[in-house]
TORPA-953783 format. One record per residue: residue in one letter; x, y, z of N, C-alpha, C in turn. Coordinates in pm, 1 decimal, decimal comma. Atoms other than C-alpha are relative to their C-alpha. Example, Ala and Ser with C-alpha at 12.3 -4.5 7.8 and 13.67 -1.06 7.14 Angstrom:
<pabas>
{"A" {89,0 -119,0 0,0} {1230,0 -450,0 780,0} {90,0 120,0 0,0}}
{"S" {-82,0 -119,0 -6,0} {1367,0 -106,0 714,0} {-77,0 109,0 73,0}}
</pabas>
This chain:
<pabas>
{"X" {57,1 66,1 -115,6} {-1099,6 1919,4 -1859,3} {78,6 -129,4 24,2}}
{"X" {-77,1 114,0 -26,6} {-948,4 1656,9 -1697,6} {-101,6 -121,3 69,5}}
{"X" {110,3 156,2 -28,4} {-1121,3 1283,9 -1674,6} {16,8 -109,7 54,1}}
{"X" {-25,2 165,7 -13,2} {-1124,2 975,8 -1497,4} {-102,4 -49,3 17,5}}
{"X" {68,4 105,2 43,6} {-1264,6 699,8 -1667,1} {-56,2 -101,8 159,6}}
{"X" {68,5 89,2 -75,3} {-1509,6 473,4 -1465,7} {63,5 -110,6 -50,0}}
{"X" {-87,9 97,1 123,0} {-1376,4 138,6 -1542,4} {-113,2 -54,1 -100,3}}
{"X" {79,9 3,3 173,9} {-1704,8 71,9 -1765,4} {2,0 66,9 -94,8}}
{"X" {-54,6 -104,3 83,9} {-1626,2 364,7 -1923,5} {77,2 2,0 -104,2}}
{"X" {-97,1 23,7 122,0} {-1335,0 251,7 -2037,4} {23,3 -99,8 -64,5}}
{"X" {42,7 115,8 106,5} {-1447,4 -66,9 -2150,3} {-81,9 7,4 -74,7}}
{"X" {114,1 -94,4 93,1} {-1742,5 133,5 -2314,9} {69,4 28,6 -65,5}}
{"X" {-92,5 -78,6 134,0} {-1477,7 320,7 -2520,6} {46,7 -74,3 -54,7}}
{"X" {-89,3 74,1 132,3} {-1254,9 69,8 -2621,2} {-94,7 -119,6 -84,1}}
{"X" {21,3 80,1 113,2} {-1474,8 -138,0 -2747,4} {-146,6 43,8 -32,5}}
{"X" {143,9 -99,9 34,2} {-1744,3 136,0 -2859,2} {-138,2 -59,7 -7,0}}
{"X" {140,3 72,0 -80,9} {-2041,4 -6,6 -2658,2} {-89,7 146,5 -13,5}}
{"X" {90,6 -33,7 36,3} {-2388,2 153,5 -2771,0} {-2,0 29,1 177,0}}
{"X" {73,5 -70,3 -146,4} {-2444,1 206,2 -2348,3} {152,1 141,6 28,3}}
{"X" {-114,5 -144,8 -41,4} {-2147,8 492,8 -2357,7} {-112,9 113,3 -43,5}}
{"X" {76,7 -111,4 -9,1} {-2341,0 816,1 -2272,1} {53,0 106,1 -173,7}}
{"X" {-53,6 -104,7 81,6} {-2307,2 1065,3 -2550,0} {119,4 104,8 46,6}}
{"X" {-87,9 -113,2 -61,0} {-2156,8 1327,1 -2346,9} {118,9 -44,5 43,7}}
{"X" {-108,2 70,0 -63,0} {-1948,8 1073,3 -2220,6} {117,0 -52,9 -138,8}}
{"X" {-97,3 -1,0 78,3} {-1817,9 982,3 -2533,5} {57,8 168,3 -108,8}}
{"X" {-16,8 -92,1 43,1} {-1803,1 1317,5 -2660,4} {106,6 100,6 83,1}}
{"X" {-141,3 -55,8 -160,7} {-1580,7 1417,9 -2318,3} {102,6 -53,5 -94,7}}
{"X" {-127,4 64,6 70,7} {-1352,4 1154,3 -2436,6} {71,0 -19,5 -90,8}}
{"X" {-39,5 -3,7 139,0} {-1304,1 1187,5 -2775,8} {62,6 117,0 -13,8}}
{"X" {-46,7 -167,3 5,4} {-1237,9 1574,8 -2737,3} {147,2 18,6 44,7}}
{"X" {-144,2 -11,6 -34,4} {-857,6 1583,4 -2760,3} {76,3 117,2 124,0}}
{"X" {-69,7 -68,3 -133,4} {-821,8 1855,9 -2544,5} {-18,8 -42,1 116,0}}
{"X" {-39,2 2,4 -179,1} {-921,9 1713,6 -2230,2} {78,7 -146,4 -10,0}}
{"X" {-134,3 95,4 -12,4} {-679,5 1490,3 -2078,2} {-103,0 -124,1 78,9}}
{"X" {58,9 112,1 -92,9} {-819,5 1122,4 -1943,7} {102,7 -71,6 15,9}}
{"X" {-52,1 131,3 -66,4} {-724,4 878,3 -1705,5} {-73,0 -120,3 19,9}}
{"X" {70,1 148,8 -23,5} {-759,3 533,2 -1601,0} {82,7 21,4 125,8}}
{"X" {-60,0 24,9 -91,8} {-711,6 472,1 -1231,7} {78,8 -168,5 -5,2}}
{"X" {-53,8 132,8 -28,2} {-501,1 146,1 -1117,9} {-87,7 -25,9 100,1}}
{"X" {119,0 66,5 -42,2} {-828,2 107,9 -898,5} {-71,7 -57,5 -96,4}}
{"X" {75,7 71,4 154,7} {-982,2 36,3 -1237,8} {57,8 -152,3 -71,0}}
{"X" {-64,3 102,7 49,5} {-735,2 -207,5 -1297,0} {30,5 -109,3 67,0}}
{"X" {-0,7 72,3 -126,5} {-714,5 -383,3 -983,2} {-178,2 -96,3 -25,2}}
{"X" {167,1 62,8 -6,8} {-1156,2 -427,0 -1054,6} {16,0 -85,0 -104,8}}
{"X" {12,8 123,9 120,8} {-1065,1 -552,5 -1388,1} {90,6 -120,7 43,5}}
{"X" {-69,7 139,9 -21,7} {-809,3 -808,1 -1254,0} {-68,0 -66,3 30,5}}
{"X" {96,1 11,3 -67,9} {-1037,8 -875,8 -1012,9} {-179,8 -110,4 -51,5}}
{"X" {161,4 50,3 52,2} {-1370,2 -974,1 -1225,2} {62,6 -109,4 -153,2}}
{"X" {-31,9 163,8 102,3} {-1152,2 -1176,4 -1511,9} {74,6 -120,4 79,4}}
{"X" {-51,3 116,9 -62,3} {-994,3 -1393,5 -1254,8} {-157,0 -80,9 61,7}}
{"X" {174,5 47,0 -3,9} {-1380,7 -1481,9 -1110,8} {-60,8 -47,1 -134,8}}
{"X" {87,4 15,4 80,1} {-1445,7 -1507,3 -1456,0} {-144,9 39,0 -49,3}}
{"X" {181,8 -114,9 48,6} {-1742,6 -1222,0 -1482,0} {49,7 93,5 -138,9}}
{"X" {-36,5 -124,6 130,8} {-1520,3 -1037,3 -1784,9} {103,4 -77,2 -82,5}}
{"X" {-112,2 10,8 116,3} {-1319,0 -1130,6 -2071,6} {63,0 74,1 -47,4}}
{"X" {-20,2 -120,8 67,9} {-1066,5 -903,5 -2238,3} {93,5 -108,5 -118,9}}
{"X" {-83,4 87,1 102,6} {-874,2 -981,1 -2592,2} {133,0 -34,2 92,2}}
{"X" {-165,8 95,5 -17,8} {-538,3 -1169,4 -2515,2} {7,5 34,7 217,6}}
{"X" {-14,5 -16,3 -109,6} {-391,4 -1129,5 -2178,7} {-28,8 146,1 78,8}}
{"X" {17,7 -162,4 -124,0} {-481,6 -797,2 -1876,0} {122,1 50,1 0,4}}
{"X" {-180,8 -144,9 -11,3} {-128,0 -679,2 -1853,6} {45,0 54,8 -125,7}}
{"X" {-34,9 -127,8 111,6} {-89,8 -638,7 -2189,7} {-136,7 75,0 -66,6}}
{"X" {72,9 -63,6 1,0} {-450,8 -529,8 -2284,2} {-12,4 161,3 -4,7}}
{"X" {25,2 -101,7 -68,7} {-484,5 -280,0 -2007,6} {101,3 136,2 -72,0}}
{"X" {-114,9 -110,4 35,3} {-148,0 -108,2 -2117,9} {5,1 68,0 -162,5}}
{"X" {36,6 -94,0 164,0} {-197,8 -73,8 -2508,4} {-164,0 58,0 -29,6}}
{"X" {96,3 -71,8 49,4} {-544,6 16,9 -2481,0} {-16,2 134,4 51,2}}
{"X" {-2,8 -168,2 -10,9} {-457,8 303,8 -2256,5} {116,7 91,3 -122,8}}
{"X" {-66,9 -94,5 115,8} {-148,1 418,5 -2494,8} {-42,7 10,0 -117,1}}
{"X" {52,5 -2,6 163,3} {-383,1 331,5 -2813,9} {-65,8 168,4 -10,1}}
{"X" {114,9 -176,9 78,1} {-632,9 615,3 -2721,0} {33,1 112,2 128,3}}
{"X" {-64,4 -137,3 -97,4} {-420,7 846,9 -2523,9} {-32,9 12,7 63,2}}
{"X" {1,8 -24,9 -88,6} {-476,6 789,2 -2189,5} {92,7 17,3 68,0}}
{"X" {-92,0 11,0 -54,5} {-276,6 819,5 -1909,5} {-59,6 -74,6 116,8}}
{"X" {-17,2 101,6 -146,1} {-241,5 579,9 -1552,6} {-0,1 119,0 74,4}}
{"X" {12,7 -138,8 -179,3} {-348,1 791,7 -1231,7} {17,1 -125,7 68,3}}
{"X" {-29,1 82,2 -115,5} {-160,7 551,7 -965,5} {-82,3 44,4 106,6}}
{"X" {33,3 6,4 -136,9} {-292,9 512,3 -615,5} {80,9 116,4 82,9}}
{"X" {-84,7 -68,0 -33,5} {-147,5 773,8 -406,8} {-45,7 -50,8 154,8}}
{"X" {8,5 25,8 -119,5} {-124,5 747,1 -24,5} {-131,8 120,0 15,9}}
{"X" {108,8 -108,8 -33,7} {-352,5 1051,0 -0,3} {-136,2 -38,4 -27,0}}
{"X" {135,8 43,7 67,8} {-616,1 876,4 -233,4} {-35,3 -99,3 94,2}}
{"X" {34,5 132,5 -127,8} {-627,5 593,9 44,1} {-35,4 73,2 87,1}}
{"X" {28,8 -78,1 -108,0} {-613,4 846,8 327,8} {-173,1 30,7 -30,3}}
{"X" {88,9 -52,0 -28,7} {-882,8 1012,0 200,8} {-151,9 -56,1 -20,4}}
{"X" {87,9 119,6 -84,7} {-1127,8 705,0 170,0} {-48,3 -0,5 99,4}}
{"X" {13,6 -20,5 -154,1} {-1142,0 740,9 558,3} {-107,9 71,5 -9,0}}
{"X" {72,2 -60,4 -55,4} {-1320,4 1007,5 535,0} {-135,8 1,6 -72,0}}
{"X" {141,3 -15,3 108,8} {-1589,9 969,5 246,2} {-172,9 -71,1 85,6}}
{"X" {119,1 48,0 -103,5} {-1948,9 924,6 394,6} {-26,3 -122,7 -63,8}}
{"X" {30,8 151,0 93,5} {-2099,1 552,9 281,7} {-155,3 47,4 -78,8}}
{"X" {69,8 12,2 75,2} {-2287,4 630,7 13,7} {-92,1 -95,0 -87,7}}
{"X" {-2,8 102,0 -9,2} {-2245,5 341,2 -85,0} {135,6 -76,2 12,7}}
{"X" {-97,0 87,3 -37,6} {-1996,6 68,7 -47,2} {97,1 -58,2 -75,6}}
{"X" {-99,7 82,8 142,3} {-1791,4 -54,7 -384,1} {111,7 86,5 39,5}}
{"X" {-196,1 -59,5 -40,2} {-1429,3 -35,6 -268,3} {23,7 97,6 -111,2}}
{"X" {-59,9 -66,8 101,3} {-1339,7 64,4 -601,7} {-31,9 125,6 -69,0}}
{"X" {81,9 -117,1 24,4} {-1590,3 336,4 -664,9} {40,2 110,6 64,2}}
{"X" {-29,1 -136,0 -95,6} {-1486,5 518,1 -358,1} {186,5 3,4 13,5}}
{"X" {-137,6 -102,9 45,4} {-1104,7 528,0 -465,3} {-19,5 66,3 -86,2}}
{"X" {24,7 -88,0 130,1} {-1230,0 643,0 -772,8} {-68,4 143,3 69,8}}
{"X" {67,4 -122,9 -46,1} {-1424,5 951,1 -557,1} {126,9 62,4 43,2}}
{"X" {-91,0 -81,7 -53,8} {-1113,3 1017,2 -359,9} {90,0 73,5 -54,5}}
{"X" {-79,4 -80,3 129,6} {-905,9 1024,7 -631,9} {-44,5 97,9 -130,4}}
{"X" {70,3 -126,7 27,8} {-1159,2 1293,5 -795,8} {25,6 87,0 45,4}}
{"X" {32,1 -163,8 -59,0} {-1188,0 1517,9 -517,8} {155,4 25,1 -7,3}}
{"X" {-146,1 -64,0 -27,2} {-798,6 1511,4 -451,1} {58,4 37,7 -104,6}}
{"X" {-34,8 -35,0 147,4} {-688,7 1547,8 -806,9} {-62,5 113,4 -65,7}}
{"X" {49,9 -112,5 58,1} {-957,0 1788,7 -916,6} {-110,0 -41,5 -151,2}}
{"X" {69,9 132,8 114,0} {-1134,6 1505,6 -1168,4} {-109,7 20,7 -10,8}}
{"X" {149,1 -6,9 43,6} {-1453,7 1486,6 -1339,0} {45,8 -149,4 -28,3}}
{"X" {31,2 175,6 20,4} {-1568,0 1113,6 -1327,8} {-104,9 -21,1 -118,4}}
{"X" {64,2 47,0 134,9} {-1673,9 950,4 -1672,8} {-61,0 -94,5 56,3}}
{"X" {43,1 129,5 -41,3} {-1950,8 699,3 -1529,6} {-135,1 -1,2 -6,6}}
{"X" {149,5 46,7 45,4} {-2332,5 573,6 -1632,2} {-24,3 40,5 190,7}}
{"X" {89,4 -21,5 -130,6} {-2376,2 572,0 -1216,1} {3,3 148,8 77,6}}
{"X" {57,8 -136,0 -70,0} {-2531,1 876,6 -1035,3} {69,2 0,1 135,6}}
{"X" {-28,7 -1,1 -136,2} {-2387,5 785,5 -694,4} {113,8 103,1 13,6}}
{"X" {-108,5 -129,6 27,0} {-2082,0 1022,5 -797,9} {-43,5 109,8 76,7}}
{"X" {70,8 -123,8 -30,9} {-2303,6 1307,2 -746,1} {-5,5 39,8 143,9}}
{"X" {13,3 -32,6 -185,6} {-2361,1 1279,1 -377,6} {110,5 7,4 46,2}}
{"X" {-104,6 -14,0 -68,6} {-2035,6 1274,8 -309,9} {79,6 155,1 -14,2}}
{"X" {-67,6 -129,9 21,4} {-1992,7 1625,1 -452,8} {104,3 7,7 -133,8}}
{"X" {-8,7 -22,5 115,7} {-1824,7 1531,4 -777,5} {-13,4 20,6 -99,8}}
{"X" {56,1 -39,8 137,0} {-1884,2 1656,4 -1108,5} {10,9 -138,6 -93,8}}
{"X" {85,4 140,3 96,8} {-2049,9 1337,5 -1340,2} {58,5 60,9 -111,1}}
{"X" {17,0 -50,0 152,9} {-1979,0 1354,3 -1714,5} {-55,8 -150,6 -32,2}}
{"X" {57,4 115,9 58,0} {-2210,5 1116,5 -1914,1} {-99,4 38,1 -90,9}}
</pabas>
């Protein structure tokens, strides 16, 4: 199966937070399926330690990058398509970053790792 991490998700994993779903860590741990981290995820985390709502150890650029090669993730870039297809998503609700994370589901073929239900209405498959 193939996964992309919510970005709590993947601050749930790396630093094995008691609110990571079972299933959710049991997705992720399971070597065969393959997970990602979007660069929407990484954009929210820039985003909330410059405001000062998040801390991570040492600096975000290097963080972000060894904690995806620590536990074998991979980077799902932005694609023009994943923007395009934004346009068309109904407002479910409104978190910019949520609804690249949908687009880049449906267009990719993704199961979203994420505690929130709003996934669902959009027609993607939840793991948690």
């Amino acid at each position: 199966m193939r996964l992309l991490l919510d970005t709590h998700a993947f601050l749930w994993w790396v630093g094995d937070h008691a609110k990571l779903g079972k299933g959710a860590r049991a997705a992720i741990g399971d070597g065969a399926n393959e997970c990602l981290v979007s660069m929407a995820s990484a954009w929210e985390l820039a985003i909330k330690v410059s405001l000062g709502k998040l801390t991570v150890e040492g600096r975000l650029d290097r963080f972000l990058p060894e904690q995806i090669a620590a536990n074998g993730f991979e980077t799902l870039h932005i694609e023009m398509d994943h923007v395009a297809r934004v346009a068309s998503l109904p407002f479910h609700h409104r978190d910019p970053f949520d609804r690249l994370l949908v687009a880049q589901a449906l267009s990719e073929d993704l199961s979203i790792v994420s505690a929130d239900l709003v996934f669902k209405r959009y027609g993607v498959k939840r793991v948690w």
